[in-house]
C-alpha positions as CSV (number, residue, x, y, z in Angstrom):
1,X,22.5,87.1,51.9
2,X,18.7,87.9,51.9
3,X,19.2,91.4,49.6
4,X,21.0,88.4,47.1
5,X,18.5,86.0,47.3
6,X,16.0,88.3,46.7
7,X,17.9,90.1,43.6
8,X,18.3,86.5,42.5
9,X,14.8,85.8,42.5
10,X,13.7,88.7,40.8
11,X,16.6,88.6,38.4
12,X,15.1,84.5,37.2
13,X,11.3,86.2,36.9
14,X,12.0,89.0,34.8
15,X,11.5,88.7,31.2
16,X,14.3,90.7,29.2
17,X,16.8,90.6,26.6
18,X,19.5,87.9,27.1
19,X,22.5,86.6,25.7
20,X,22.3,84.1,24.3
21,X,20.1,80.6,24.0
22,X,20.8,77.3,25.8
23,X,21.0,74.2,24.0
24,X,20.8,70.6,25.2
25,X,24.2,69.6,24.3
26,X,25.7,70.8,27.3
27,X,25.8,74.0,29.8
28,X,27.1,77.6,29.3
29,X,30.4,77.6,30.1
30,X,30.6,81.2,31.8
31,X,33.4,83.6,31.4
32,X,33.8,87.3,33.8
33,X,34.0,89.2,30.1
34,X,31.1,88.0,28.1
35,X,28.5,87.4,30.6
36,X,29.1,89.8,33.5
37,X,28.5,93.2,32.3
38,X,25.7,94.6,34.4
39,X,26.6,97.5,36.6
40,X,27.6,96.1,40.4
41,X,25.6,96.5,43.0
42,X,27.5,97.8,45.7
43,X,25.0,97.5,48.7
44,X,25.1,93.8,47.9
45,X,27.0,91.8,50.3
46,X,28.0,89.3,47.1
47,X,30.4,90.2,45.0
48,X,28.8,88.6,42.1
49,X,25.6,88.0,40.7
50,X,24.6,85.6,37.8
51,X,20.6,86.6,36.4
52,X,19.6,83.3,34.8
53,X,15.7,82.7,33.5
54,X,13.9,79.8,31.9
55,X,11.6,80.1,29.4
56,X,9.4,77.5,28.0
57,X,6.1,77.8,25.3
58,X,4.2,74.9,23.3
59,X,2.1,74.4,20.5
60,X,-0.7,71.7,20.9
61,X,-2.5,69.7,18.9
62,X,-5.6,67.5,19.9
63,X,-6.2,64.3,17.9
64,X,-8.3,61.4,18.9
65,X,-8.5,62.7,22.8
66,X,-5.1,63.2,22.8
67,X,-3.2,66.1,23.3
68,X,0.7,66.6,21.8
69,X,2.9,69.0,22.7
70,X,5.5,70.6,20.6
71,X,7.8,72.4,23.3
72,X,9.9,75.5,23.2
73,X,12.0,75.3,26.2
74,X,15.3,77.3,26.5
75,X,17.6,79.2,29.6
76,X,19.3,82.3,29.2
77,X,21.9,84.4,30.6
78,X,21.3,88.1,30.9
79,X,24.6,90.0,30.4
80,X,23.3,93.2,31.0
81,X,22.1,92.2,34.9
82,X,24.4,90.1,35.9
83,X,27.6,91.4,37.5
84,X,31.0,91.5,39.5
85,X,32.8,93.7,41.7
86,X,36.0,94.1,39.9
87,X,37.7,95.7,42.7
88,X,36.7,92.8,45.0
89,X,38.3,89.8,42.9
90,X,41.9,91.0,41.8
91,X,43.2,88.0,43.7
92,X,43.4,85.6,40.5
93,X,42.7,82.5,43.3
94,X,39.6,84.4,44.3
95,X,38.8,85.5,40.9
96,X,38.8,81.5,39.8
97,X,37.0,80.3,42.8
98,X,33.9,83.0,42.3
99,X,33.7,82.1,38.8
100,X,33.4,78.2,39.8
101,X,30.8,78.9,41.9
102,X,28.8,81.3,39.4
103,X,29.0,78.1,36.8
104,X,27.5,75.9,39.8
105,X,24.8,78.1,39.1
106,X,24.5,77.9,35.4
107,X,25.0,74.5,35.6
108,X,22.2,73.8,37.9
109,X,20.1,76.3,35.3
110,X,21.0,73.7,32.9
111,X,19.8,70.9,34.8
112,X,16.4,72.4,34.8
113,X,16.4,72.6,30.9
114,X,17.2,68.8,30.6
115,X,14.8,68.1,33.4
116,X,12.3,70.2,32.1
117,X,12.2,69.0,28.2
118,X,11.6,64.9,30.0
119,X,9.3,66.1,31.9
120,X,6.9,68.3,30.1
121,X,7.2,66.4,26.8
122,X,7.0,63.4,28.3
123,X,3.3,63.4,30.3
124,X,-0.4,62.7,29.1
125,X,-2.3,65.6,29.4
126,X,-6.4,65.6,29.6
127,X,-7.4,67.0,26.7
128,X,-10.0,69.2,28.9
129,X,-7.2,70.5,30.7
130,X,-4.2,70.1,29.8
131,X,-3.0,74.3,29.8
132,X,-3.7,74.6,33.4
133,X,-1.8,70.7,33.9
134,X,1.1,72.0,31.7
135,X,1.2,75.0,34.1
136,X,1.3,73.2,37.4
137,X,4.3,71.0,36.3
138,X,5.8,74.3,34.9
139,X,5.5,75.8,38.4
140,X,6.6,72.7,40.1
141,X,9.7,72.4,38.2
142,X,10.8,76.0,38.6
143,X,9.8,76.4,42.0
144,X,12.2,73.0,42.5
145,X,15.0,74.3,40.8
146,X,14.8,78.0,42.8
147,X,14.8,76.1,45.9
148,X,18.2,73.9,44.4
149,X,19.9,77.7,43.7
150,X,19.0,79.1,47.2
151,X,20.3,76.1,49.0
152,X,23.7,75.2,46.9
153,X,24.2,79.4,47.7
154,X,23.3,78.8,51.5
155,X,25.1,75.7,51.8
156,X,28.2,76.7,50.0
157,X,28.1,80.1,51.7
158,X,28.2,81.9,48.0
159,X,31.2,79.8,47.2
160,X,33.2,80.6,50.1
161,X,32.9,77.1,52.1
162,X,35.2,75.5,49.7
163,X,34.2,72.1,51.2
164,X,30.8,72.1,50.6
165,X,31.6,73.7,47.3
166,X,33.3,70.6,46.5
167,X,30.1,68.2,47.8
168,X,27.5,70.6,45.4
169,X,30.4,69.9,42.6
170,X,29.8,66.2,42.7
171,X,25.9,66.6,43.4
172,X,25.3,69.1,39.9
173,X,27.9,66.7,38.0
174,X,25.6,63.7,39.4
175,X,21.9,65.3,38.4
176,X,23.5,66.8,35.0
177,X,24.3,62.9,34.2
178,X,21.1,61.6,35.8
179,X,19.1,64.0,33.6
180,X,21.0,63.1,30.4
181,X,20.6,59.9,30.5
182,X,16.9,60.1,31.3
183,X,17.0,62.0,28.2
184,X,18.8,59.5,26.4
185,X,16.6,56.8,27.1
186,X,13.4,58.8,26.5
187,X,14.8,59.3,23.0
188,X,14.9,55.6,22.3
């Protein structure tokens, strides 16, 4: 479990190529042949790993003592590092069930994009210091969010507790909703 976190961790920091762009209109719906074709690794106990990163940049303008933010904010999926043991998922039940559980984790990925576009956009920054203010909340949401993919893998057992699988189900459907409508009402 720790060699997986750890990957994991590493895997969201790196700054690579990647598949493809997230928008706001929903999350990646993963499938084993697009986005799993990094080479396995077999001293990992998992038999699948999804490398996810967000990425966010601004441009700012300073008017009046104000600052405004135009935000770049995106998650990503990179193919080439994330993986599956093929020979460990024949079963197509097991095959299904792994899968679900990697899209727990994209969907949670997505969750920070909403999250962070309300909150970032959303703030008054000190004109005198608003990088290093941008930054922190940067930080804060990411080191959230790391915390919220380390627990739903520890609490579901990597997908394998099927109950709690079920309860993190209901808890990403509930913040994905929580987070749009946030959105929504922001956009008013």
């Amino acid at each position: 479990m720790k060699t997986r976190l750890i990957a994991l961790l590493f895997l969201l920091a790196l700054l690579c190529t990647f598949a493809f762009k997230q928008d706001f209109t929903q999350s990646v719906q993963l499938n084993w042949e697009t986005h799993f074709k990094g080479k396995a690794d077999m001293r990992s106990p998992f038999f699948a790993l999804t490398a996810m990163t967000w990425r966010y940049s601004y441009e700012s303008t300073v008017y009046r003592n104000r600052v405004a933010i135009k935000l770049k904010n995106d998650v990503s999926i990179d193919k080439t590092r994330s993986w599956v043991k093929w020979d460990k998922i024949k079963d197509p039940e097991i095959r299904a069930s792994l899968l679900h559980h990697e899209q727990g984790h994209a969907d949670i990925q997505y969750i920070l994009l909403l999250e962070a576009e309300r909150v970032l956009k959303n703030r008054n920054y000190s004109v005198t210091s608003y990088k290093a203010q941008i930054s922190e909340l940067a930080n804060q949401i990411s080191d959230y969010f790391d915390t919220m993919q380390r627990n739903y893998d520890e609490e579901t057992e990597h997908g394998s507790n099927h109950k709690m699988q079920a309860r993190w189900d209901d808890i990403i459907q509930d913040k994905i909703e929580e987070s749009r409508t946030a959105m929504a009402e922001l956009q008013k």
